[in-house]
DRENMARNU-993219 format. One record per residue: residue in three letters; x, y, z of N, C-alpha, C, CB in turn. Coordinates in steps of 0.05 Angstrom, whole numbers, plus 5000, padded with zeros to 4 digits. Each point is the difference from the previous one (the first is absolute). Glycine has a CB too. Example, Ala and Ser with C-alpha at 12.3 -4.5 7.8 and 13.67 -1.06 7.14 Angstrom:
ALA526448865156498250245000501850245000496249775025/SER503150444961501650245001498550225014502449874957/
//
This chain:
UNK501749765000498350245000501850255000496349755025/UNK503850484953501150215008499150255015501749814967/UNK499950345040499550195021497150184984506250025023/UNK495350014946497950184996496549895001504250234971/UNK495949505024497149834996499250005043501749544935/UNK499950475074499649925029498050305007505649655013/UNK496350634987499350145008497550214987504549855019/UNK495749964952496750094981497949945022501049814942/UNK499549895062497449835021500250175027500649434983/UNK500650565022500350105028498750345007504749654998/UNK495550434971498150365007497549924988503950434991/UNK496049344998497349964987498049965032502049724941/UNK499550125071498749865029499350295024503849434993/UNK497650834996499850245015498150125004503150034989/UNK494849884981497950165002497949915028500650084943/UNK499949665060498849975029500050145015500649714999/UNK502050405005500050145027499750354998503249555019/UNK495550484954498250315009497850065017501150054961/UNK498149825044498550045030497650004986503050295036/UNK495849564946497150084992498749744996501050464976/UNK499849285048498649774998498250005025503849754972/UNK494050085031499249915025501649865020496649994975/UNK505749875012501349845023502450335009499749274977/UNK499450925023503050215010497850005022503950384958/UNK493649575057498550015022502149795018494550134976/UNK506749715019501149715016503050145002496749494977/UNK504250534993502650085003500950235020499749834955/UNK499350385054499350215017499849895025497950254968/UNK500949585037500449905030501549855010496850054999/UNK504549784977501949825001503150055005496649834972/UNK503150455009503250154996500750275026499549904936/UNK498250125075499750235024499949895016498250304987/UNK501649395025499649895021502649864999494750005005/UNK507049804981501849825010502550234997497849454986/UNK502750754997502150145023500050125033500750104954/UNK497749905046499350145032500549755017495850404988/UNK503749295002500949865017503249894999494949934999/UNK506150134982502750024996501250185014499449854962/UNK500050415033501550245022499249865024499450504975/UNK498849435047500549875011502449835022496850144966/UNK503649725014501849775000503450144999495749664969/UNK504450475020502350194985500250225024498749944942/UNK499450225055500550305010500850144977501349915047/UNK500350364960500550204975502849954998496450405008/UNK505149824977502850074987501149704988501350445038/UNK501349554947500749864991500249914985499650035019/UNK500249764962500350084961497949735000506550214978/UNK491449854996498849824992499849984973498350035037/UNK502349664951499549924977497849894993503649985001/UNK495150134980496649984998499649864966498650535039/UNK500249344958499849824970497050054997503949555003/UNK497050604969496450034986500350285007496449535010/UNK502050644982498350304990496649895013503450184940/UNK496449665036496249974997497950244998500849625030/UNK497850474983498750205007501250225022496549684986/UNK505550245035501850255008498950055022501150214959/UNK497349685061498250005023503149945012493849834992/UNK507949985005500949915028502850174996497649465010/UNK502750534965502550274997499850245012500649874962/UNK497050245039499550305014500549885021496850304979/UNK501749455039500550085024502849915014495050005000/UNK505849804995503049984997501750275002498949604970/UNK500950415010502850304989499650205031498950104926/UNK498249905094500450225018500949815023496350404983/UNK504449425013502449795035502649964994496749625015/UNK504350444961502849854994501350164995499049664987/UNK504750345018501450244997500449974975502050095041/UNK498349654952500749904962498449834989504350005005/UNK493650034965497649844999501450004977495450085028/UNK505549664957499849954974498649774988503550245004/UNK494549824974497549914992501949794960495250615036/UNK503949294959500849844984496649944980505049805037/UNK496450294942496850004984501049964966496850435040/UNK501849344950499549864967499550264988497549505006/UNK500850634998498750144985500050214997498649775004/UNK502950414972499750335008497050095001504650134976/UNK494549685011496450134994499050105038497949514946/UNK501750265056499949945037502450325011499849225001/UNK501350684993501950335006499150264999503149804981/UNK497150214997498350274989497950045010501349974963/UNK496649875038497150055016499150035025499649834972/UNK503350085042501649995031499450285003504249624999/UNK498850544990501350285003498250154992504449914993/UNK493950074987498050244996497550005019501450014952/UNK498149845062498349985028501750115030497549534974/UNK504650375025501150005023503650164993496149485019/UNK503850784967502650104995501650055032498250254947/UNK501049785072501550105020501049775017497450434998/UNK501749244986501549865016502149925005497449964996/UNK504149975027503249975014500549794987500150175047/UNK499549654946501349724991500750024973497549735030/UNK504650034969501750074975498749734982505350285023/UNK494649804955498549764988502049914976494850185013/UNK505049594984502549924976498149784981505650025037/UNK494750034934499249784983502249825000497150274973/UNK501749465029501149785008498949684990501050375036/UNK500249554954498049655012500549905027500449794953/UNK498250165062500349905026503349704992492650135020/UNK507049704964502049804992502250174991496849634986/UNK503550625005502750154992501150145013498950014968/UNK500450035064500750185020502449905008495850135014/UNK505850164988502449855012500650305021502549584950/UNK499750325073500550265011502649905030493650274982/UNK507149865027501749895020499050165029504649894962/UNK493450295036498850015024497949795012501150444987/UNK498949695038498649765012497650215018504949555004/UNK492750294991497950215015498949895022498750194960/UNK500249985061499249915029497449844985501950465042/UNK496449664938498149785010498950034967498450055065/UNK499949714925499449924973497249914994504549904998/UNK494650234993496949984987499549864981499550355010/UNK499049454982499149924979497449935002503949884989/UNK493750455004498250035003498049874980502250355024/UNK496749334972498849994983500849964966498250225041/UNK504249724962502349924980499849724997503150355014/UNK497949515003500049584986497950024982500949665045/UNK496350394959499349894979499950094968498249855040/UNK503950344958499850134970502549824987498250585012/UNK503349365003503249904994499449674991503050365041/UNK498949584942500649784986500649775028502150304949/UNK500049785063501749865021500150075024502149914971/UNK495550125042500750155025501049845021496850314988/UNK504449535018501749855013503250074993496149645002/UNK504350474970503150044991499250355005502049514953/UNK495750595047500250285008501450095033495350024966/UNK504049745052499249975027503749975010493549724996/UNK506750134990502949874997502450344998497549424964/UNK501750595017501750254997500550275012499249794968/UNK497550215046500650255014500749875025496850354976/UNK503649515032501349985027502550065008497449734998/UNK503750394975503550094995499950325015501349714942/UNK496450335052499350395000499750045029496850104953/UNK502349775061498349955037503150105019495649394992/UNK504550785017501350045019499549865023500450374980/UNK502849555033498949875026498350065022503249904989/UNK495449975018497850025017498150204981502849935052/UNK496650064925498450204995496749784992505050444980/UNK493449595010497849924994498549974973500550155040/UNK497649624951499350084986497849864994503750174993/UNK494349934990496850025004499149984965499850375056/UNK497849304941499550004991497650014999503449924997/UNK495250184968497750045007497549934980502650325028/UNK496049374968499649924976495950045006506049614987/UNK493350344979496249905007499749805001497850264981/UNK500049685041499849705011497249874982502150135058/UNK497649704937498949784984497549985016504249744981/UNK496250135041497549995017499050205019501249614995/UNK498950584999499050215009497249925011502850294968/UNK495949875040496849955012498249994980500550245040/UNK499349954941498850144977500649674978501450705012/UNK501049284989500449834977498649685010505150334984/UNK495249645033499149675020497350025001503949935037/UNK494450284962496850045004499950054968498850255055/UNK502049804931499149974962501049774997500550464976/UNK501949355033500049704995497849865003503950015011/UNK495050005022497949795012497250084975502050005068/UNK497550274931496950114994500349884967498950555037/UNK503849404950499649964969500950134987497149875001/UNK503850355008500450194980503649934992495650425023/UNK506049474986502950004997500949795000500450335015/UNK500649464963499949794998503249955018496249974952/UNK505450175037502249925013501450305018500749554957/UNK499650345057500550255032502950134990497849645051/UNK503550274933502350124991500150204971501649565027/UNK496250414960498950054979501150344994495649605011/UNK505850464970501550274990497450134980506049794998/UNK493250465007498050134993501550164972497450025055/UNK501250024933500450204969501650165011495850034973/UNK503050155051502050245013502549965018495850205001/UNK504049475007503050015011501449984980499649815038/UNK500050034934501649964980500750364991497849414985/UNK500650715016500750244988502050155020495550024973/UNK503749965054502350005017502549944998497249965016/UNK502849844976503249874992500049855026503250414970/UNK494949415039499949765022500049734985497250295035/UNK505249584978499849754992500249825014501150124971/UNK498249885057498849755023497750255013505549595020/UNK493050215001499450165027502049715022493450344985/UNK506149805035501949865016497749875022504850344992/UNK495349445034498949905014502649995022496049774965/UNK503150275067501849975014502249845004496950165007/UNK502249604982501649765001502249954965495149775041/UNK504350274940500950214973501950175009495850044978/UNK503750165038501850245010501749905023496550344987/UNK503649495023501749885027501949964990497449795027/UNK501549924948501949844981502650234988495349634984/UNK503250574995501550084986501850175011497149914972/UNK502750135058501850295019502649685007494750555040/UNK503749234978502049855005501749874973497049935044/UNK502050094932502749904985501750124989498049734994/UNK500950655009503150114998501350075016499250094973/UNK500049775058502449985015498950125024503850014963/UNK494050115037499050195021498249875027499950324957/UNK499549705067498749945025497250234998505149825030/UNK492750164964498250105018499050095024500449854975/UNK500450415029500350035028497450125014505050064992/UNK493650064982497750095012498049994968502550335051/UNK494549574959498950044968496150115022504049434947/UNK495850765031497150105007498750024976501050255038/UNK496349834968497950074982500250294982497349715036/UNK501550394942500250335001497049984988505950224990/UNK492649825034497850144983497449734995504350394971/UNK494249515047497749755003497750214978500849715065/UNK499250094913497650094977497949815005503050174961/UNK495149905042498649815004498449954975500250095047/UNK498650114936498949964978501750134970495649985035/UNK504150014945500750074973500050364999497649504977/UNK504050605007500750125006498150364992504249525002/UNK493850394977497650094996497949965020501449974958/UNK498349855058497849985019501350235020498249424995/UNK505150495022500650205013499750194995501949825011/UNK499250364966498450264989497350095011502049874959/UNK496249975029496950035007500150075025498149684973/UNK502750175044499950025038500650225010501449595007/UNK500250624980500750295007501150005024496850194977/UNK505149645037500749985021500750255009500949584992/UNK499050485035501450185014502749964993496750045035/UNK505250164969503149965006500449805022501150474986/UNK498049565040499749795024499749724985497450345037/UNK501349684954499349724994501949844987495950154998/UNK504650004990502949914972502350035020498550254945/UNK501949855073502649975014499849865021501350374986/UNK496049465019499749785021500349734987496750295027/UNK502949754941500949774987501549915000498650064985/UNK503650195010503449954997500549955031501650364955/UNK497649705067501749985025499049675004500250595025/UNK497449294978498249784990503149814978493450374999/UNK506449644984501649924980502249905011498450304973/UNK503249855044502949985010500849695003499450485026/UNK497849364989500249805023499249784979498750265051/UNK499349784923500449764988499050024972499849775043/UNK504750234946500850024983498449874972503650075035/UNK495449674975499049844980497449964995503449825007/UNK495250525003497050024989500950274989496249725033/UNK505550384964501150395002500749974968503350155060/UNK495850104923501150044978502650004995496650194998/UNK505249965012502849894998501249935022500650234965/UNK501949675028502449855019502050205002499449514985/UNK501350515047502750215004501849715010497850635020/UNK504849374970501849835018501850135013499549664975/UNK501250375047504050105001500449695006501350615029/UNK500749444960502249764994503850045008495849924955/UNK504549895052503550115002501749704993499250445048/UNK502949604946501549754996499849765012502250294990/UNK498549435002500049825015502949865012495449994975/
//
């Protein structure tokens, strides 16, 4: 595959993330809620290596805890649509393939927000950044879960034949798994990594047009996510920190 055919697909897959789908209602709660549980874990200052752009929710909030935020992004499209929303942000962003990164710093702590499942190899992705991890530093993965609540209640009722099932829009996404807790254990333990902590982000209970309908309060949506934390394997996505074994 050449670079230039890679990075055609890769701005073609951009237009997703102009913010004018029904699923940016999920993505919004998804990308505003698991950094806040990361800072957390972390606290502020210090240098973070962050993988993916996407929509730019976790980049804003990132870039205001860290003394050094550098972001790694496929796509100038995704770029461009970044900076002209958000010109005053602190983080340094570099076009990159996540597989072509190279560098001899080492960062306190490493993001891979929602990334495995776009990548060919994310076990040789997993593999490699473990070179970048400063000692004792951390790092936090963060994939969509398969059996979600939403997805296990359209299995049982009929509507979803197979619980793993890739939608028109993930494909347009540029998704090529969803993940399942036990999927995500596997693929952290075979590039070498321990699970040290794994939570929920965010208990959906219904599709993502019904939620719409429901007009939830803010409360409500942020009782999901605190709800969510405790069990991972009804929760729209998966946060892991992980550290060597």
């Amino acid at each position: 595959m050449t670079i230039e055919f890679e990075t055609t697909t890769l701005d073609a897959q951009a237009l997703a993330y102009k913010g004018d789908s029904q699923y940016d209602f999920d993505n919004e709660i998804l990308m505003n809620w698991y950094p806040r549980r990361i800072l957390d874990r972390v606290g502020q200052a210090g240098s973070l290596l962050e993988l993916g752009l996407g929509h730019g929710f976790t980049t804003q909030i990132f870039a205001q805890h860290f003394d050094r935020h550098l972001v790694l992004e496929g796509s100038q499209e995704v770029i461009g649509t970044f900076q002209a929303k958000s010109p005053d942000c602190s983080a340094k962003i570099t076009q990159t393939w996540f597989e072509r990164f190279e560098t001899s710093e080492r960062f306190d702590t490493i993001v891979m927000g929602f990334v495995l499942e776009h990548v060919d190899d994310p076990v040789a992705i997993l593999r490699q950044y473990r070179d970048f991890l400063a000692p004792g530093g951390k790092m936090f993965l963060a994939v969509p879960n398969a059996e979600v609540l939403n997805r296990r209640l359209g299995h049982a009722a009929g509507a979803l034949d197979d619980i793993t099932y890739l939608s028109e829009h993930d494909h347009l996404l540029g998704h090529q798994r969803y993940y399942t807790v036990d999927t995500f254990t596997a693929h952290i333990n075979a590039a070498g990594y321990k699970v040290d902590r794994m939570e929920g982000i965010y208990l959906k209970p219904f599709m993502t047009q019904q939620m719409i309908a429901l007009n939830l309060e803010p409360a409500y949506i942020d009782a999901l996510c605190q709800i969510g934390v405790h069990y991972p394997e009804l929760s729209c996505g998966l946060l892991a920190e992980v550290s060597g074994q």
